[in-house]
Structure formats: C-alpha cells, structure tokens
C-alpha positions as CSV (number, residue, x, y, z in Angstrom):
1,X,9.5,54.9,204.6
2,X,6.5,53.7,202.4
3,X,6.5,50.5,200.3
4,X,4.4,50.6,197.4
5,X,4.2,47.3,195.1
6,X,4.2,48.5,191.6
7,X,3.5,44.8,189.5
8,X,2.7,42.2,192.0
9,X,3.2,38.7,191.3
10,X,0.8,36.5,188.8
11,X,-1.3,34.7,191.2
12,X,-4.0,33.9,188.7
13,X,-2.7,30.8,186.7
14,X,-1.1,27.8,189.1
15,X,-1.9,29.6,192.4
16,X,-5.7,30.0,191.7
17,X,-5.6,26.5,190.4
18,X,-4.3,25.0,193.3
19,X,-6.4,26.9,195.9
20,X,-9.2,26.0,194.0
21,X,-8.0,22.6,193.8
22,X,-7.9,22.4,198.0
23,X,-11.5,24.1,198.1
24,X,-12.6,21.4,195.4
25,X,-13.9,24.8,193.7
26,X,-14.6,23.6,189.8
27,X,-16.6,27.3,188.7
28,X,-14.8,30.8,188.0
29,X,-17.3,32.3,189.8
30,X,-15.4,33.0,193.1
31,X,-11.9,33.9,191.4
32,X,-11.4,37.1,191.9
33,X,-12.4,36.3,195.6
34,X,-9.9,33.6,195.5
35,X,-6.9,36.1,194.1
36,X,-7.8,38.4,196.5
37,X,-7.1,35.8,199.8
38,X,-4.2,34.4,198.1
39,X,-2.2,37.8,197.8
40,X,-3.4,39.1,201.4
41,X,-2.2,35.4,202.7
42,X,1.4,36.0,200.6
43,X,1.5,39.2,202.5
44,X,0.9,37.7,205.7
45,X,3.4,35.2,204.8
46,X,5.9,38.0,204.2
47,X,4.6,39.9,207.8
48,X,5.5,36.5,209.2
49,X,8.6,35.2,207.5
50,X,10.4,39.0,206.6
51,X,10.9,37.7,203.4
52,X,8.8,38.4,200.2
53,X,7.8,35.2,198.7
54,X,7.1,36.0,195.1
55,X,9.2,38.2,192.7
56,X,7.4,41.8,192.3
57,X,8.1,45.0,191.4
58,X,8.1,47.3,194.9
59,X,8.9,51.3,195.3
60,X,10.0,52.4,198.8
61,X,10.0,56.4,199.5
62,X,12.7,57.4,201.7
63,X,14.6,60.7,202.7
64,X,17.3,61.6,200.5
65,X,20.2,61.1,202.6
66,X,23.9,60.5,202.4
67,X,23.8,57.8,205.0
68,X,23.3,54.1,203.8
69,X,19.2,53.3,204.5
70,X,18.2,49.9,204.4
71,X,15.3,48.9,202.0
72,X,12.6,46.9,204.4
73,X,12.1,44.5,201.8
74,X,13.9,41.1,201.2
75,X,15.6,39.8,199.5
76,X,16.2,42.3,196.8
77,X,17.0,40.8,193.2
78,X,18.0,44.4,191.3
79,X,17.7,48.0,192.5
80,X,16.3,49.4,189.0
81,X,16.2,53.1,189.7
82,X,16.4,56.0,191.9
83,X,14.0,58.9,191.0
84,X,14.4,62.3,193.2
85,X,11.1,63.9,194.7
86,X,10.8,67.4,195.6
87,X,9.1,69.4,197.8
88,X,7.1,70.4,194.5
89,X,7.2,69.8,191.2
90,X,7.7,66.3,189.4
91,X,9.8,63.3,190.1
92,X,13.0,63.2,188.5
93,X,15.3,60.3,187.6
94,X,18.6,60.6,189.5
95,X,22.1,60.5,187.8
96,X,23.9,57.3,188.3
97,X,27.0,58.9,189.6
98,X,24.5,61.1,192.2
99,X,23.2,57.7,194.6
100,X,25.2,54.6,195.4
101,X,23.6,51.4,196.4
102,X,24.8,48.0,197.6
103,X,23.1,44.5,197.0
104,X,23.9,42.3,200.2
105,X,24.5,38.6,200.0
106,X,22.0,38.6,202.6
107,X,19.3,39.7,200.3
108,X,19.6,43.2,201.5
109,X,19.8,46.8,199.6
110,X,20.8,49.9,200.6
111,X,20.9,53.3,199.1
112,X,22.6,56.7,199.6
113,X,22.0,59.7,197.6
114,X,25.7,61.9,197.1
115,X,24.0,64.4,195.4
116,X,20.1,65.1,196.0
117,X,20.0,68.0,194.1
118,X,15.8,69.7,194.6
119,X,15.4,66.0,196.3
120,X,14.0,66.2,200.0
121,X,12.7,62.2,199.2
122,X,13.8,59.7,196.9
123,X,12.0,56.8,195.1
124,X,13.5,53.6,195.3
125,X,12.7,51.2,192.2
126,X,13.2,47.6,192.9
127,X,12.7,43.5,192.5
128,X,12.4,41.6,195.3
129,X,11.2,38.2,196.1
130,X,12.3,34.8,197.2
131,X,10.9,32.9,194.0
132,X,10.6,33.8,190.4
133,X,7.3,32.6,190.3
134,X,4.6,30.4,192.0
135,X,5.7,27.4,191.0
136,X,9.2,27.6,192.3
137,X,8.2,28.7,195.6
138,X,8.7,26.2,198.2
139,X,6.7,23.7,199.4
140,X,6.4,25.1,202.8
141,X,5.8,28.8,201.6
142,X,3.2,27.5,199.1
143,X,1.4,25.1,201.3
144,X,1.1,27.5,204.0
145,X,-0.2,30.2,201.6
146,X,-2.7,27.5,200.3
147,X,-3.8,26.6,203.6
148,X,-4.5,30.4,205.1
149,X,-6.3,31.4,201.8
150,X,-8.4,28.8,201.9
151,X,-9.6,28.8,206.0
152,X,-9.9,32.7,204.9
153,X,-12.5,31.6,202.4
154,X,-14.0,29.3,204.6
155,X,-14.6,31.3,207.0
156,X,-15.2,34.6,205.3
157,X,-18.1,35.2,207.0
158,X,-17.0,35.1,210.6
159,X,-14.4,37.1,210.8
160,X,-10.6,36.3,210.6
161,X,-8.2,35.1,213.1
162,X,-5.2,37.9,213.6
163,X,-2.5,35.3,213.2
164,X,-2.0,32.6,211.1
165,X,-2.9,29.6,212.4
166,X,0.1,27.5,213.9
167,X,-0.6,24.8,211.0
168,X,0.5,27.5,208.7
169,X,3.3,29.2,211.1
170,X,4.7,25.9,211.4
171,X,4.8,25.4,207.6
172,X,6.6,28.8,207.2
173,X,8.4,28.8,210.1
174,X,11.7,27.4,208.3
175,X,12.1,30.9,206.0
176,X,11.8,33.3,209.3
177,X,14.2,36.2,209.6
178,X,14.7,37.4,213.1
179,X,16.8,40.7,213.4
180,X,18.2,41.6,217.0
181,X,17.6,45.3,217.5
C-alpha cells in the first residue's frame, strides 16, 4: 500500500496564528518554516494517535483484489472514487457496480474490486480526518501539535528528538488507537 495526501489540510490561517502566538513570533518572516513543523507535528500526531487529525484529501494504491482491504487511514469521512491502474497505460475510473466498499462505524473503509478489468492496482480516492478544520480539533490534539511544532522550532538547530516528548504524548494520549494483531 502507499498513501499519498492529495489536498492537505489549511494550516496557514488559525494554526500559524496560534503557533506563532506560543513562539510570541509577531513577523511573517518564518511562516513557511512554521507551516512546515506544524504539518510534520500533525503527522506525528497521526503516527502516534492512528488517527488523522485534520480533514484531507488522501489516495492509497492497493492491489486490485476481491478480498475486502482495509484503508490504513482513519477515520474515513467518504470514499470518493476508485480509479483502476494497469500494468501500462493510463488510470481509469472504475464502474460503480465493478468495486464495493464499506464505511465502518469505527471510522474504517474497505474496498473490493468484483471486476478489475486491465487493473493489477487500484487507486483509492478518499476524506479522512478527525476534525473538519483547525479550529474544531480538540484541545488535546491541538495543544499537543502546538507544543511539538514549537520545541521543533526551538530547537531546529540541534537536531530533533525521535518521539514526541511525553508532555505532548500525554496530551494526545486520550485519541490513541491500539489494534491487537
């Protein structure tokens, strides 16, 4: 499988603002630095907690298959398409009656292809996210976001930690999903 995100969530407006507001950062000057450690701290935040925080727009590639697959991202808002790859030649968009997918109330989504057709893989189209927005995020997810971004920007120079520090962790801890395998 490979996740791509296709439109990423708006992390410019409130976000920005309010890491800027922790760093007591009044310029523009370091912005796009600033949108930069607040999405890589959202993705750690979704590493950490197996849930993506913000609403976005995500493609996973899998193998076209007639057994139910599992997207690895959560929780999934809409499936928007299915688009068959082949082993050359251009995408094409699947028929609705050739795949079958299934929204969990878990915040899961599956898919399974009845007829691939030329299809070897398949493109899965999708919205996924916890939150429609910054703002609605919650306070733990945001904090925590805040918090990592801005140590990141402290300490830019020396190197970063490999885990969130257990201020953060703690903060984020509540929206952890654990699978037994």
């Amino acid at each position: 499988m490979k996740r791509a995100i296709l439109a990423p969530a708006e992390l410019g407006g409130a976000a920005l603002d309010e890491l800027k507001q922790w760093l007591a950062i009044t310029t523009p000057n370091d912005d796009p630095t600033l949108i930069s450690l607040l999405e890589a701290s959202l993705e750690l935040c979704e590493a950490f907690t197996g849930t993506a925080p913000i609403a976005a727009t995500y493609e996973e590639i899998w193998p076209a298959s007639r057994e139910w697959q599992t997207l690895s991202t959560r929780p999934i808002l809409a499936i928007t398409g299915v688009e068959g790859i082949p082993a050359e030649g251009p995408r094409f968009a699947l028929a609705p009656d050739a795949y079958e997918m299934d929204l969990g109330a878990d915040g899961t989504g599956m898919v399974r292809i009845i007829r691939q057709g030329a299809a070897g893989r398949i493109a899965v189209r999708f919205t996924a996210g916890l939150a429609p927005g910054w703002g609605s995020l919650p306070a733990g997810l945001r904090h925590g976001t805040i918090r990592l971004a801005a140590q990141h920007f402290r300490e830019r120079d020396s190197g970063f930690a490999a885990m969130p520090p257990a201020a953060v962790t703690a903060l984020w801890r509540p929206w952890r999903r654990l699978r037994l395998t």
